[in-house]
N, C-alpha and C positions, 0 to 999 in steps of 0.2 A: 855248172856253177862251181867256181873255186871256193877254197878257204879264206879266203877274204870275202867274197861274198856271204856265205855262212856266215859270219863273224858281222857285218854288218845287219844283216837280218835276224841277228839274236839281239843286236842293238836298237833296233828299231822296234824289233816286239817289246823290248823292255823298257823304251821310250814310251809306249801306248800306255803305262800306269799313268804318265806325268800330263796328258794332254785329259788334263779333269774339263775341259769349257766346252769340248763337245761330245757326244754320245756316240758311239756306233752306230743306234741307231740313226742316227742325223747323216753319219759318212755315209747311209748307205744299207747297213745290215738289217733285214728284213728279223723280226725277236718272233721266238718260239714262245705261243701261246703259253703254255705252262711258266714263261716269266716276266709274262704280262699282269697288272694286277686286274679286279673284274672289270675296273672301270676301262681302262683301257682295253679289253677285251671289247668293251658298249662300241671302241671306235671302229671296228670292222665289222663287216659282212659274215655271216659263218661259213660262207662256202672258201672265203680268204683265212679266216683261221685253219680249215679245214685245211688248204694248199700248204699255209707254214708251217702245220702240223706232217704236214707228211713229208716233208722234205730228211733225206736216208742223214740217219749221223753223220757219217762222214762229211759230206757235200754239207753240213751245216758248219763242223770242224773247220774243214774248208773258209768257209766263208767268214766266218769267224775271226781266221787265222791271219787273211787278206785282209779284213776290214783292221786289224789290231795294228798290221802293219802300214795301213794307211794311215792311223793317228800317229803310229810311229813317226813315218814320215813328214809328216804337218811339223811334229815339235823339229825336229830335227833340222827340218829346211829352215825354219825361221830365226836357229840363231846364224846359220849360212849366211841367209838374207841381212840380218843386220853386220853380220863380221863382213859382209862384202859390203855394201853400201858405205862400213867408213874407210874399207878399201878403198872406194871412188872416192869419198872424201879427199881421200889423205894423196890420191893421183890429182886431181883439180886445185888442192891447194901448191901443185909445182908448175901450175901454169899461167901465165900471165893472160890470157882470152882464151878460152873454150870456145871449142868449134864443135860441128857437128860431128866431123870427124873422130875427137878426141873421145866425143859421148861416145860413139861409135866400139868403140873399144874397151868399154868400162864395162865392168860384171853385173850390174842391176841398171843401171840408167840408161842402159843401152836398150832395155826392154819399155820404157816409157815412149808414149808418142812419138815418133820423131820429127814430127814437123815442129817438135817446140826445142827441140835438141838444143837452141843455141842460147837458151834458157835455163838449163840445168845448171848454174852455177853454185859453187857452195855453199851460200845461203840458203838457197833452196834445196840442197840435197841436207843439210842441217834439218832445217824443219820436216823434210820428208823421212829421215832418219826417226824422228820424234813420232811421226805418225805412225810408221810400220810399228815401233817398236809395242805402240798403245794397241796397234793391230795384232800382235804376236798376245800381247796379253790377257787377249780376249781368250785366247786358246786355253787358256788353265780360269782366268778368274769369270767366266760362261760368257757364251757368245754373245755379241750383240752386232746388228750390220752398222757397216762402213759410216761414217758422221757426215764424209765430205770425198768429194773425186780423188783427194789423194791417196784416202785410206782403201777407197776402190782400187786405184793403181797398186797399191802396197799389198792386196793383196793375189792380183795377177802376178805380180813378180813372187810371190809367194808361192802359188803353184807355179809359175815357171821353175823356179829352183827344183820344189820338188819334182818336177818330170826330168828335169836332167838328173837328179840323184839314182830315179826312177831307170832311165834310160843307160847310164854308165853299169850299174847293179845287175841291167834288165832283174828288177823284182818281181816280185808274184801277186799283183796286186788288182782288186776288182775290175771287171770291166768297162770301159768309161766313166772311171773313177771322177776324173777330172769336171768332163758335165756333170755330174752326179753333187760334186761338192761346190762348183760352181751356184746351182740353183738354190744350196746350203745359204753360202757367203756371200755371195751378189744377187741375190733376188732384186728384180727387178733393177736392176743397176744400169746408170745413167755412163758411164766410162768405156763400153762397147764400141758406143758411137764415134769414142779419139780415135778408135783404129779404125777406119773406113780401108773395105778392101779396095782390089785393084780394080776392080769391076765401076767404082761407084765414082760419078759425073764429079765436076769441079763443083759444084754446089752444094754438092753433100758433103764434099771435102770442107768447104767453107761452114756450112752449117756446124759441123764438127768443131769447129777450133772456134766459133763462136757462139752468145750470149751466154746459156749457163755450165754451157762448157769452156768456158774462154779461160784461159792458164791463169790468169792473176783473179779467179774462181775458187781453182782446185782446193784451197784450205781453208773455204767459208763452211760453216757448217750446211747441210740439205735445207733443217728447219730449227726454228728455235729449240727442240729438243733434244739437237743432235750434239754430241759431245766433241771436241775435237782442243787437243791438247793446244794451252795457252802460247807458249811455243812458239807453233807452227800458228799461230792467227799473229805474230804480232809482225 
């Protein structure tokens, strides 16, 4: 690891104070009995208290240390994600027709469906702009899931970023982080299904791109309880 590396991984721990919306525990980090209060203690097994109790300092240090730079990473990637997205903005509004191609090339929209690519025009990267941003703000003012398919999208592009911050750094970071905060922030999440692999029939492909997944969907709320910035519905 170079000094630039270094230097971003003192960045990214020191980021982990600002990411108040979600807990380490939530990222992943398994808490030492002794700072559990009794009640929470009621929520395990004692032969599982017993396990997290024995786990050697270090290897808890450790873990610790991974999960801090995991939050780190969360804040970090998401002002990324929005200073790129009005990157693509500010690329789409020098073109006269967007193509698939053009999405192709763009820093976040390129990670959306692509079978709706030649959709992605600047009104809708406007209002999706609007969503991530209400998505980002979960991170500090506590979490709450997704309101609508875009803010699902908003937040795969979300960890896409951070795994390339991830990957350029190679950081030190839990293993299978990503499944781990995925069952966090998309429980149960309907937005899977836009990216149908390559394996899967033309009907599944179809199924995918229509009824409550169908693109001019993405920024209805799920249920009437769901919040989704004025914005991006109008």
């Amino acid at each position: 690891m170079s000094a630039d590396d270094d230097d971003i991984t003192e960045e990214l721990l020191a980021d982990a104070e600002k990411l108040t919306g979600l807990s380490l525990e939530l990222l992943g980090l398994d808490p030492h009995p002794d700072d559990m209060t009794a009640e929470q203690r009621l929520q395990f097994d004692p032969e599982d208290l017993e396990e997290m109790a024995a786990v050697p300092p270090e290897d808890r240090q450790k873990s610790v240390r991974q999960t801090r730079l995991l939050a780190g990473l969360l804040w970090n990637s998401s002002s990324i994600l929005i200073d790129q997205l009005f990157r693509d903005l500010g690329t789409l509004g020098t073109l006269d027709v967007v193509t698939p191609a053009d999405i192709a090339g763009t820093s976040v929209l390129s990670s959306l469906p692509p079978q709706f690519a030649d959709s992605y025009d600047a009104k809708f990267t406007q209002k999706f702009i609007v969503v991530a941003a209400d998505v980002t703000a979960s991170l500090v003012r506590g979490w709450t899931a997704p309101g609508c398919l875009a803010a699902e999208l908003a937040v795969r592009c979300l960890l896409d970023q951070a795994e390339i911050t991830e990957d350029i750094y190679e950081l030190d970071l839990p293993e299978g982080w990503r499944a781990d905060v995925e069952e966090v922030l998309l429980e149960d999440a309907d937005s899977d299904a836009l990216y149908p692999d390559d394996d899967a029939d033309s009907q599944d492909r179809a199924d995918a791109d229509s009824g409550s997944l169908a693109f001019d969907r993405w920024f209805r709320p799920f249920a009437p309880g769901d919040a989704v910035p004025p914005y991006a519905r109008s």
